[in-house]
PDBQT receptor file of N, H, CA, C and O in Angstrom, charges set to zero:
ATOM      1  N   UNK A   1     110.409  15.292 -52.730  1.00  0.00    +0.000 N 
ATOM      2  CA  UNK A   1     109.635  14.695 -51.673  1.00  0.00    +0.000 C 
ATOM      3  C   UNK A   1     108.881  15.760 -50.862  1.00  0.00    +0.000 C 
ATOM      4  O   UNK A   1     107.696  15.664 -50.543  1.00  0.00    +0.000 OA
ATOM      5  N   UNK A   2     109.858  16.990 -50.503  1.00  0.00    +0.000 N 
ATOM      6  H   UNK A   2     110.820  17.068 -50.762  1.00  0.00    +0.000 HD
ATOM      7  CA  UNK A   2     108.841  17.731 -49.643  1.00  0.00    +0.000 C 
ATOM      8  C   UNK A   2     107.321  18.338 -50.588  1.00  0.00    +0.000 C 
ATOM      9  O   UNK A   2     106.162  18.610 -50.274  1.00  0.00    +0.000 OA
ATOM     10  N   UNK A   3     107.913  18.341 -51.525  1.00  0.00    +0.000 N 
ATOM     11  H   UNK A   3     108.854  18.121 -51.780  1.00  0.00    +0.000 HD
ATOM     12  CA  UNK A   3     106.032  19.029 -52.120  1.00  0.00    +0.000 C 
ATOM     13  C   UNK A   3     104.943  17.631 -52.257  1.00  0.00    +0.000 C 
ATOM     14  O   UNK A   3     103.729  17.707 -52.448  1.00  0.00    +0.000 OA
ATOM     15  N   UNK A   4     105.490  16.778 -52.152  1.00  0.00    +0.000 N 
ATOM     16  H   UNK A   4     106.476  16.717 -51.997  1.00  0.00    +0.000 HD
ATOM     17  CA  UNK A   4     104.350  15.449 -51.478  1.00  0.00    +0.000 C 
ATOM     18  C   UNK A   4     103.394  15.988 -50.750  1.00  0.00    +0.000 C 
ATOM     19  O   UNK A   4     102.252  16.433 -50.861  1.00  0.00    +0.000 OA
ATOM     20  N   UNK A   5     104.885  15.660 -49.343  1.00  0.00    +0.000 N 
ATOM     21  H   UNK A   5     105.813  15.298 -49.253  1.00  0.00    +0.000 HD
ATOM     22  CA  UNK A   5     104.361  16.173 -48.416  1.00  0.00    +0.000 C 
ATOM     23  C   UNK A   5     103.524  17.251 -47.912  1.00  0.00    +0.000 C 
ATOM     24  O   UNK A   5     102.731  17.086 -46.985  1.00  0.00    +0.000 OA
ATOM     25  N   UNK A   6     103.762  18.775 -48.749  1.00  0.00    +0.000 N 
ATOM     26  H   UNK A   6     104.406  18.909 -49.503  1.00  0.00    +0.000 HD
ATOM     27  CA  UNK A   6     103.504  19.294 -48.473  1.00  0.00    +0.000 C 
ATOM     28  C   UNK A   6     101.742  19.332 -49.205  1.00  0.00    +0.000 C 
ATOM     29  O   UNK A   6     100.720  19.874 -48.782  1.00  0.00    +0.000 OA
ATOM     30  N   UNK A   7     101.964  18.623 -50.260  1.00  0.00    +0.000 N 
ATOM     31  H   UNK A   7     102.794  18.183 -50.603  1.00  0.00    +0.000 HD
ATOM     32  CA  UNK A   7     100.367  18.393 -50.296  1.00  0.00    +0.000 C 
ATOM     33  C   UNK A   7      99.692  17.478 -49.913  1.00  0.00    +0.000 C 
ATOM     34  O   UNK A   7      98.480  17.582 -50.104  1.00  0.00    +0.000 OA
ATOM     35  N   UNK A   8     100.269  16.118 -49.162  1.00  0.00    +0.000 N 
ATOM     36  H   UNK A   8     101.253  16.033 -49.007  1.00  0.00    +0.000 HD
ATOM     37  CA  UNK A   8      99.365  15.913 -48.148  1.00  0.00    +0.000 C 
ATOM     38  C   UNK A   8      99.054  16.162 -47.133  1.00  0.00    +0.000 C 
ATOM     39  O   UNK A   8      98.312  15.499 -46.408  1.00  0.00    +0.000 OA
ATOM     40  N   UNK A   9      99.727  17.474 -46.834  1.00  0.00    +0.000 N 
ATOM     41  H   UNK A   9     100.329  18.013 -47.423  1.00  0.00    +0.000 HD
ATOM     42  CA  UNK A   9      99.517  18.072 -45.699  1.00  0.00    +0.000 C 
ATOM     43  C   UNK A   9      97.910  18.834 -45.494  1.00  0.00    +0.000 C 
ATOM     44  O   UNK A   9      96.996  18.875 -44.671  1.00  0.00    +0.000 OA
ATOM     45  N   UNK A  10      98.263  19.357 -46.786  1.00  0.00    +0.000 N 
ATOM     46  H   UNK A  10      99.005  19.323 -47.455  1.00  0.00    +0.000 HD
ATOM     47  CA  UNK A  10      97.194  20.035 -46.989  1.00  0.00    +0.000 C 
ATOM     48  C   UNK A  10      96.121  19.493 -47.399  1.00  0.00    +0.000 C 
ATOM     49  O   UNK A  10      95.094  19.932 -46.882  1.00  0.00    +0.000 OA
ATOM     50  N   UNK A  11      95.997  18.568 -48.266  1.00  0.00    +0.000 N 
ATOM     51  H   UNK A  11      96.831  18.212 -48.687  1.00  0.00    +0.000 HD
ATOM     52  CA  UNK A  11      95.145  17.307 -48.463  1.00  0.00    +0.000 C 
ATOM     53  C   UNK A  11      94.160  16.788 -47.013  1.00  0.00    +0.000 C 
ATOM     54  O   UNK A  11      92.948  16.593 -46.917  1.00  0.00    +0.000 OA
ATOM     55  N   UNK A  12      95.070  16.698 -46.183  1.00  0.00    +0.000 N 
ATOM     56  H   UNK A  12      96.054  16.856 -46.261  1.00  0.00    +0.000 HD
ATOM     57  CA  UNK A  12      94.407  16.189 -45.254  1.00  0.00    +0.000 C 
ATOM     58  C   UNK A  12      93.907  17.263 -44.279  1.00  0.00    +0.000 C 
ATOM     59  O   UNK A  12      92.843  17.032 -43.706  1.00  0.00    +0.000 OA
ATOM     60  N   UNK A  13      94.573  18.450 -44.017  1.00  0.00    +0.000 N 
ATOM     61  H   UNK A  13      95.438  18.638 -44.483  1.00  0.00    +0.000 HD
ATOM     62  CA  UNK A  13      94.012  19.726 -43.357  1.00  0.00    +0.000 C 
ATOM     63  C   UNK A  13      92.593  19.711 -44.113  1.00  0.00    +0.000 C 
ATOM     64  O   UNK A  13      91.698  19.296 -43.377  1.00  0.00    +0.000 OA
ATOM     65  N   UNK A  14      92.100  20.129 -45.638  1.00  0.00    +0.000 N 
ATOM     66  H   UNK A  14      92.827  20.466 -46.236  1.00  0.00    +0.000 HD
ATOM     67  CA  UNK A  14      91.004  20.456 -46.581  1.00  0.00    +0.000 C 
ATOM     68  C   UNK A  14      90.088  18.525 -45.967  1.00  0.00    +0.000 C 
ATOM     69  O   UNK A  14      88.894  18.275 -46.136  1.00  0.00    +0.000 OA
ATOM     70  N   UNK A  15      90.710  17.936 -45.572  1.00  0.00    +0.000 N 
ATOM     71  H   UNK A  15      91.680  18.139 -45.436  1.00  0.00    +0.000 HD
ATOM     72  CA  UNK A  15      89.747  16.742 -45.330  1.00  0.00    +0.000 C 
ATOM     73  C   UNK A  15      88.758  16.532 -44.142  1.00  0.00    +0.000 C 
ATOM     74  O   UNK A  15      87.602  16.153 -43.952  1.00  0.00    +0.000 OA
ATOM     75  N   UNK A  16      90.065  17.076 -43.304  1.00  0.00    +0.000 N 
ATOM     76  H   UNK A  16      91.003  17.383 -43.458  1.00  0.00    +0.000 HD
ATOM     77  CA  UNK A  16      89.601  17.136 -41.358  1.00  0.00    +0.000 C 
ATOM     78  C   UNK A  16      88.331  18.374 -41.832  1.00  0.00    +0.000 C 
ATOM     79  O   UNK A  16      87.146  18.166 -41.575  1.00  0.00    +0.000 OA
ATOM     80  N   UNK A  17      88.728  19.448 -42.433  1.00  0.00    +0.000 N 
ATOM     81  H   UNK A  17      89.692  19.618 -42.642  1.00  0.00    +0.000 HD
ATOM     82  CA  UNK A  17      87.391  20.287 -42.748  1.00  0.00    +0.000 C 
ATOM     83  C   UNK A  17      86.303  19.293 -43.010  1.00  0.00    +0.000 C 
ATOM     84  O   UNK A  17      85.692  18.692 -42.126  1.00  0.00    +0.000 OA
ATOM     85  N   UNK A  18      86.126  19.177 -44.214  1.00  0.00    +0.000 N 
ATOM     86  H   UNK A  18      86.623  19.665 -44.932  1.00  0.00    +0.000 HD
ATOM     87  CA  UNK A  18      85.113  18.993 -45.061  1.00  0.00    +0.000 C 
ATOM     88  C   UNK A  18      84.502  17.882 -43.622  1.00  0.00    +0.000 C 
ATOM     89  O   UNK A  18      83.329  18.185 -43.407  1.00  0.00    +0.000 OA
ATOM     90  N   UNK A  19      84.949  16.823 -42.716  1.00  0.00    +0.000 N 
ATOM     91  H   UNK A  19      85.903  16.577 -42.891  1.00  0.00    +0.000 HD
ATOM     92  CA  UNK A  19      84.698  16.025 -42.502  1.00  0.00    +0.000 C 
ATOM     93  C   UNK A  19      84.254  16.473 -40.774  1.00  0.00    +0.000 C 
ATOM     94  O   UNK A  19      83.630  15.827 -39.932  1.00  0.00    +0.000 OA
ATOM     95  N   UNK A  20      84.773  17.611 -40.724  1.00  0.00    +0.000 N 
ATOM     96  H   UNK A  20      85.280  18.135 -41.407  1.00  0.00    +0.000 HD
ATOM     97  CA  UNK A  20      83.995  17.701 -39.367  1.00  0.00    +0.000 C 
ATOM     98  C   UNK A  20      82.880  19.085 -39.952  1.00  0.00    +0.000 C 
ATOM     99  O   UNK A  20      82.058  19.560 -39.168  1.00  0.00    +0.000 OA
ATOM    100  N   UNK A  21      82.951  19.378 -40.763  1.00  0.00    +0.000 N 
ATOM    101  H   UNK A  21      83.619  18.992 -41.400  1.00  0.00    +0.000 HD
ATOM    102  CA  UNK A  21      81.795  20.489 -41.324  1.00  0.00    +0.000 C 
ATOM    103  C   UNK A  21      80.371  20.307 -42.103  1.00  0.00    +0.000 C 
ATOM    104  O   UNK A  21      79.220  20.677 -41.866  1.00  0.00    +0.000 OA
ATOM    105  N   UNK A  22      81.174  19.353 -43.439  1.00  0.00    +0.000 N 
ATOM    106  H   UNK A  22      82.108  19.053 -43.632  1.00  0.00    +0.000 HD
ATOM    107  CA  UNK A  22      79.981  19.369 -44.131  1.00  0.00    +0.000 C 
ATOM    108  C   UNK A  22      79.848  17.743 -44.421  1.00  0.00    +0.000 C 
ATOM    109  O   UNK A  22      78.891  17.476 -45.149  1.00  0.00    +0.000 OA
ATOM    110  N   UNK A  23      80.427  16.907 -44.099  1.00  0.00    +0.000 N 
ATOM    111  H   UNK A  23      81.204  17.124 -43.508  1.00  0.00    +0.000 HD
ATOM    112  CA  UNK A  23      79.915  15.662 -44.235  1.00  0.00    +0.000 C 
ATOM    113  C   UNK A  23      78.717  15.425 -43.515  1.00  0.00    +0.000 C 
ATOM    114  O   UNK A  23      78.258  16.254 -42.730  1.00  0.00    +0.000 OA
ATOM    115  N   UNK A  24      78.090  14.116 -43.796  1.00  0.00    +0.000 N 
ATOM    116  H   UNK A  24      78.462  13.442 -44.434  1.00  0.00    +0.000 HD
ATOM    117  CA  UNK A  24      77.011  13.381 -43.424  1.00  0.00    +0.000 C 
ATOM    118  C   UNK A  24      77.283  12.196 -42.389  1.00  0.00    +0.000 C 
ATOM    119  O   UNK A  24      76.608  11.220 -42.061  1.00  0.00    +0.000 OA
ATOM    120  N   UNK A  25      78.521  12.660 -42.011  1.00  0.00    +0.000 N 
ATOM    121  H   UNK A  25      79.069  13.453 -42.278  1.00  0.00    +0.000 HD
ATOM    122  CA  UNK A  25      79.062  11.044 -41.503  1.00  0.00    +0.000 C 
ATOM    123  C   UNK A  25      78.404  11.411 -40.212  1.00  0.00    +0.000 C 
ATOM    124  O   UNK A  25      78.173  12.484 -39.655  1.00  0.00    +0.000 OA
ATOM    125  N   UNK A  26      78.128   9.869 -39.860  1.00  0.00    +0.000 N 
ATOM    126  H   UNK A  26      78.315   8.998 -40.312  1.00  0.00    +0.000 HD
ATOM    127  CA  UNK A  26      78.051   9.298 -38.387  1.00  0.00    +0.000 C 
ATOM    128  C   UNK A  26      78.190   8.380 -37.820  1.00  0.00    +0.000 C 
ATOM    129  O   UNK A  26      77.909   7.323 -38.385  1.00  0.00    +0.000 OA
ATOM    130  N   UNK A  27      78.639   8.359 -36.576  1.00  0.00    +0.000 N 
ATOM    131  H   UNK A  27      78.867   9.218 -36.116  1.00  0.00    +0.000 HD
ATOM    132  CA  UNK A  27      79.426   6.753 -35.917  1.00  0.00    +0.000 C 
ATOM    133  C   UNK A  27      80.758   7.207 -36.244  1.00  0.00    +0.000 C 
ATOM    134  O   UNK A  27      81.419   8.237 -36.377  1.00  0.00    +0.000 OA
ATOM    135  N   UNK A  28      80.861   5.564 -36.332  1.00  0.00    +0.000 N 
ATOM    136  H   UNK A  28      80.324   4.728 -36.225  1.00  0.00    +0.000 HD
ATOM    137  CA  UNK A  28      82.079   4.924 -36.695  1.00  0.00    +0.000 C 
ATOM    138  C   UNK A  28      82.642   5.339 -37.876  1.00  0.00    +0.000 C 
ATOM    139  O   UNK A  28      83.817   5.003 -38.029  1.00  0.00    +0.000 OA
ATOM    140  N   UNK A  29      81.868   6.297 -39.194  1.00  0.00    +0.000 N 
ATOM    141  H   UNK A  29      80.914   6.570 -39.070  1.00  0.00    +0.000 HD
ATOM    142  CA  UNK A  29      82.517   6.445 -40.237  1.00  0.00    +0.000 C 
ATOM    143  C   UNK A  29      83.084   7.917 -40.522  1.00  0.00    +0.000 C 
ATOM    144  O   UNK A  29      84.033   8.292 -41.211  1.00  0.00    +0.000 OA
ATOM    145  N   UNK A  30      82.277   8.522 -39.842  1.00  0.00    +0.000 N 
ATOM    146  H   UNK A  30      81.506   8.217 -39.282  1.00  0.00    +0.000 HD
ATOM    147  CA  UNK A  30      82.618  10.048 -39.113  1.00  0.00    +0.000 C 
ATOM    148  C   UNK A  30      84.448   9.763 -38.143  1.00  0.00    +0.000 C 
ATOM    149  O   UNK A  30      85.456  10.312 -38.589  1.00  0.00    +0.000 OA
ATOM    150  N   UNK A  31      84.492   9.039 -37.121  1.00  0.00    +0.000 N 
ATOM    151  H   UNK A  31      83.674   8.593 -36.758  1.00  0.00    +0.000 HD
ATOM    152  CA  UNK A  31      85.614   8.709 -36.182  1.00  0.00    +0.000 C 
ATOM    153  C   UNK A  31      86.464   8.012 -37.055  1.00  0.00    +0.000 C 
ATOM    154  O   UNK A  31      87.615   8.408 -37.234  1.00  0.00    +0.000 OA
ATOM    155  N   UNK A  32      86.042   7.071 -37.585  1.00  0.00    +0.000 N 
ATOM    156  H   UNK A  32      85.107   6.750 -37.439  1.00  0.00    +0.000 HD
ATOM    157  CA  UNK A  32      87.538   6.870 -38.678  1.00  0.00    +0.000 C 
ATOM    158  C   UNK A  32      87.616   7.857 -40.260  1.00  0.00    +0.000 C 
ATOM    159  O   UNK A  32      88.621   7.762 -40.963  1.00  0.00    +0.000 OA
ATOM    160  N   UNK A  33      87.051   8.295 -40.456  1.00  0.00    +0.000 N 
ATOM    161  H   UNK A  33      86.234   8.372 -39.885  1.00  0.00    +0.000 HD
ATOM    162  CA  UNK A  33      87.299   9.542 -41.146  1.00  0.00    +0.000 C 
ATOM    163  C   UNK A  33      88.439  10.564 -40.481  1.00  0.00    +0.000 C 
ATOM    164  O   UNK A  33      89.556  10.848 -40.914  1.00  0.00    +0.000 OA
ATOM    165  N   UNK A  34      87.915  10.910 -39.555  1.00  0.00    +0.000 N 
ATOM    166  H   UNK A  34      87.007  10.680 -39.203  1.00  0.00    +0.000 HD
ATOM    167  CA  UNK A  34      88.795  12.052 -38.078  1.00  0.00    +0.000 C 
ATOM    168  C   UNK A  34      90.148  11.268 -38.340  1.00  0.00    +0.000 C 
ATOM    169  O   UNK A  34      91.068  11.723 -39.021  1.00  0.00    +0.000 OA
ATOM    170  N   UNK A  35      90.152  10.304 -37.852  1.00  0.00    +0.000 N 
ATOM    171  H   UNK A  35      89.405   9.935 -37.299  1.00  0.00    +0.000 HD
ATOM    172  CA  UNK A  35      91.580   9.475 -37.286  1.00  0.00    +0.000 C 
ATOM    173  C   UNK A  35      92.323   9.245 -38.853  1.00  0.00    +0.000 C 
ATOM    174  O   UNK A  35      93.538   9.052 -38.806  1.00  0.00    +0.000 OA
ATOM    175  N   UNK A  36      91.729   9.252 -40.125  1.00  0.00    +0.000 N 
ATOM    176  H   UNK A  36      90.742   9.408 -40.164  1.00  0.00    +0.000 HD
ATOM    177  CA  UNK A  36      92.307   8.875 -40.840  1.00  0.00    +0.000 C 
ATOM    178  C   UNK A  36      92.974  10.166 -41.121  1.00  0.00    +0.000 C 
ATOM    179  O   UNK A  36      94.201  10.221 -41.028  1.00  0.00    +0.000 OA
ATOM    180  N   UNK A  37      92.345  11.120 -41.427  1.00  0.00    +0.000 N 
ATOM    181  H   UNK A  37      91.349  11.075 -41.503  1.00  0.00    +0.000 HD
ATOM    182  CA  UNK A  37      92.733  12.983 -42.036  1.00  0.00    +0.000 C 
ATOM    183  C   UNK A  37      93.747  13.229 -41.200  1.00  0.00    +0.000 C 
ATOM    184  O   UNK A  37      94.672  13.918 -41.630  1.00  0.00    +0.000 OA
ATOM    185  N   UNK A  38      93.811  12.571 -39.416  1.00  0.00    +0.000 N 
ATOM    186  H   UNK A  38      93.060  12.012 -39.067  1.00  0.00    +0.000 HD
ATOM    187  CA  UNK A  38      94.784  12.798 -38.687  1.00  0.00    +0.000 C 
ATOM    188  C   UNK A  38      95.812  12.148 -38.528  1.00  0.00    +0.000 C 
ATOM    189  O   UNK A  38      96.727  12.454 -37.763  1.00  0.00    +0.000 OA
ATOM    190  N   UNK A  39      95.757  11.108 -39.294  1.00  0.00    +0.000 N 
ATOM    191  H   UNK A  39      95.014  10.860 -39.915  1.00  0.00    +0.000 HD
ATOM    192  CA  UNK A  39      96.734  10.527 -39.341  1.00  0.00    +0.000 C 
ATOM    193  C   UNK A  39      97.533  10.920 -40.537  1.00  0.00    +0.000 C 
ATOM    194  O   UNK A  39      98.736  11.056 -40.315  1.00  0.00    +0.000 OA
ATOM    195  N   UNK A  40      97.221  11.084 -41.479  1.00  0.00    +0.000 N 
ATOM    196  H   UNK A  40      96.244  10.974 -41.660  1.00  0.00    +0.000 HD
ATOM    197  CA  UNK A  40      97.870  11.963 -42.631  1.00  0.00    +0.000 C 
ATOM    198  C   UNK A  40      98.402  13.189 -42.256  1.00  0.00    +0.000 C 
ATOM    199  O   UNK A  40      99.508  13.638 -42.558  1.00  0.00    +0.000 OA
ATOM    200  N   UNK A  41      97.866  13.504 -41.833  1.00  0.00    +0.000 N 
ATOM    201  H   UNK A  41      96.968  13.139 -41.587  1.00  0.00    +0.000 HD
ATOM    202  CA  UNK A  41      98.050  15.084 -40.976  1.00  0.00    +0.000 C 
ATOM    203  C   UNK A  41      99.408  15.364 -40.386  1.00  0.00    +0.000 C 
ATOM    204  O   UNK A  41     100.221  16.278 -40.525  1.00  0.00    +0.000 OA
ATOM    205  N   UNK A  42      99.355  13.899 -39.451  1.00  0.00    +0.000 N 
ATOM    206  H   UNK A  42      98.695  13.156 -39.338  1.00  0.00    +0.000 HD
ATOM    207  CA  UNK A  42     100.989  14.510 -38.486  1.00  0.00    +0.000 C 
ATOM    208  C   UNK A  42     101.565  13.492 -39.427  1.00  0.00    +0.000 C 
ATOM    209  O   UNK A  42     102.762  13.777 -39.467  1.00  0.00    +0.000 OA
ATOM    210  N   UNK A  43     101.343  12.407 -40.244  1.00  0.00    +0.000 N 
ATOM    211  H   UNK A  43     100.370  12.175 -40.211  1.00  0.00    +0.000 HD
ATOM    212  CA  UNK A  43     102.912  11.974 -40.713  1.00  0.00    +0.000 C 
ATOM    213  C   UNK A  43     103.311  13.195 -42.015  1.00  0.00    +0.000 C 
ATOM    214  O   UNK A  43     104.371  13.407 -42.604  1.00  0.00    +0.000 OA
ATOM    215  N   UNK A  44     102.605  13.530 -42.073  1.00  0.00    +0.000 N 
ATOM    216  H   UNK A  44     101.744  13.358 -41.594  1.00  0.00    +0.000 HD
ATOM    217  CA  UNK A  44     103.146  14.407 -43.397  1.00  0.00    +0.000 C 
ATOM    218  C   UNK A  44     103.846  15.864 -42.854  1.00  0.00    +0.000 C 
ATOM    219  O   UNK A  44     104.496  16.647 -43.546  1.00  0.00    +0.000 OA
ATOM    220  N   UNK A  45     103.562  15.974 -41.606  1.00  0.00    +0.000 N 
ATOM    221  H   UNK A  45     103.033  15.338 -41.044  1.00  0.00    +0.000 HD
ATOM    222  CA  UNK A  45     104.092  17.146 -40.549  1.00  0.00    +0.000 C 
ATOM    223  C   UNK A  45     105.379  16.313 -40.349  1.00  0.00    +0.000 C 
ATOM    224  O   UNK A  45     106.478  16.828 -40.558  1.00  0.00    +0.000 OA
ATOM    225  N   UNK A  46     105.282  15.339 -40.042  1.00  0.00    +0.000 N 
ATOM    226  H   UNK A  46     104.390  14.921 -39.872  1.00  0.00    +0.000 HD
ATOM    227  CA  UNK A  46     106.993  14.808 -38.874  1.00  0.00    +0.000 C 
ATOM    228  C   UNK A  46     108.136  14.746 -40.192  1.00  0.00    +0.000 C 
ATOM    229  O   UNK A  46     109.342  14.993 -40.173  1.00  0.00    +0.000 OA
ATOM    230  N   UNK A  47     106.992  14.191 -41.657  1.00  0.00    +0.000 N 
ATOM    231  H   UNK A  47     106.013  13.990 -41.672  1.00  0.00    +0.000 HD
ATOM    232  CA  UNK A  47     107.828  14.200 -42.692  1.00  0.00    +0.000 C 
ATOM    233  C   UNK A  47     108.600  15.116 -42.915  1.00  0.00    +0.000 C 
ATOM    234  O   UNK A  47     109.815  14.957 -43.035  1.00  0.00    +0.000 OA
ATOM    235  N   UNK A  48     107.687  16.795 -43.051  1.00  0.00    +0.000 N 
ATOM    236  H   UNK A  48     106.701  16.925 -42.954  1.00  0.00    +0.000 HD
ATOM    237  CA  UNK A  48     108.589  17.979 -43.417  1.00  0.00    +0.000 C 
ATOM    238  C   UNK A  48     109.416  18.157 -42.224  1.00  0.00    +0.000 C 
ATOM    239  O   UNK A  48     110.577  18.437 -42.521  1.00  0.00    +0.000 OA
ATOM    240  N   UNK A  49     109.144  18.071 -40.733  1.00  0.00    +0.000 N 
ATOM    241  H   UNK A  49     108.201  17.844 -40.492  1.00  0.00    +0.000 HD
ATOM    242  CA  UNK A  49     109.860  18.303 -39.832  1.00  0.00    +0.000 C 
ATOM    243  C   UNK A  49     111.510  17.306 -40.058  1.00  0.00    +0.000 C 
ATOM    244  O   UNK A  49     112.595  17.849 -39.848  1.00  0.00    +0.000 OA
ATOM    245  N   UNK A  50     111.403  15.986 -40.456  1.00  0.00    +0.000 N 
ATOM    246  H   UNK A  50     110.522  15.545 -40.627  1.00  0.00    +0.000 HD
ATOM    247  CA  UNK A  50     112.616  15.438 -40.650  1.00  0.00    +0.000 C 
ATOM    248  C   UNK A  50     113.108  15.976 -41.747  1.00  0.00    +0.000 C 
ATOM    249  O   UNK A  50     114.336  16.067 -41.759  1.00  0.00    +0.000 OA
ATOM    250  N   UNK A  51     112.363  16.482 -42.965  1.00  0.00    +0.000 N 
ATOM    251  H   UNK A  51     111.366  16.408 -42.956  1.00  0.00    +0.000 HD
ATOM    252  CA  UNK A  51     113.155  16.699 -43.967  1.00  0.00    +0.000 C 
ATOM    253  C   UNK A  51     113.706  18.288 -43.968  1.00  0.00    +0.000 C 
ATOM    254  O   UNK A  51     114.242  18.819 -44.941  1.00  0.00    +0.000 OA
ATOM    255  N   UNK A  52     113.492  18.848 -42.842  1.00  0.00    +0.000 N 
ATOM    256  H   UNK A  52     113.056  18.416 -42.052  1.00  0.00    +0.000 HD
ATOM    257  CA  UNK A  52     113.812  20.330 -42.818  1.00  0.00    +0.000 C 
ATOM    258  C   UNK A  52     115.592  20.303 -42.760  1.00  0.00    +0.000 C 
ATOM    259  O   UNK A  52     116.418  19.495 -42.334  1.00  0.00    +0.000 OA
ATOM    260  N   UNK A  53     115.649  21.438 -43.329  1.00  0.00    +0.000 N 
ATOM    261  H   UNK A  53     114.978  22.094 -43.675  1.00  0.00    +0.000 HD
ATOM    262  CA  UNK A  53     117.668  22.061 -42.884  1.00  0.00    +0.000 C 
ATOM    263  C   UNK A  53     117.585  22.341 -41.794  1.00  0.00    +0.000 C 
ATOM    264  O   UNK A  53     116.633  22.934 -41.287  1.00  0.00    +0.000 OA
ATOM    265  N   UNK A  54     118.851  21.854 -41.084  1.00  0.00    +0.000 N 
ATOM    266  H   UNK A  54     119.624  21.372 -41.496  1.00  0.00    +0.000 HD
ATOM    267  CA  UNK A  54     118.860  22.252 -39.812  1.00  0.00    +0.000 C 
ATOM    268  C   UNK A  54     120.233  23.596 -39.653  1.00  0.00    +0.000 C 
ATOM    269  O   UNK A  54     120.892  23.801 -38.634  1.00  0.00    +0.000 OA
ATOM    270  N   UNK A  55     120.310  24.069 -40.494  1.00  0.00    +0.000 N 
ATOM    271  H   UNK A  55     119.775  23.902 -41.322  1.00  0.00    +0.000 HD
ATOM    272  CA  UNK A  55     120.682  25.358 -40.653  1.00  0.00    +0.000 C 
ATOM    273  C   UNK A  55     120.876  26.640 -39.759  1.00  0.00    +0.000 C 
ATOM    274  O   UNK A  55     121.244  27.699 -40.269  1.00  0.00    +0.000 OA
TER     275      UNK A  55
């Protein structure tokens, strides 16, 4: 499970790029673009954070 995660982590880090850099978006498809990359973003963060050793 964590290497999922850990590539949608990154999946969505390489997205928030592309989408505040080199896309064409605007409006509403630009802002739910943002919210979507960020939303991937922290569940795939809280994921590794729950799945960490607490060691």
């Amino acid at each position: 499970m964590k290497p999922a995660l850990w590539l949608l982590l990154a999946v969505s880090t390489a997205a928030a790029v592309y989408v505040s850099t080199f896309a064409d978006y605007t409006g509403t498809t630009r802002v739910m673009a943002s919210v979507g990359s960020g939303v991937v973003f922290v569940g795939s963060a809280l994921g590794l954070w729950l799945t960490s050793s607490k060691e």
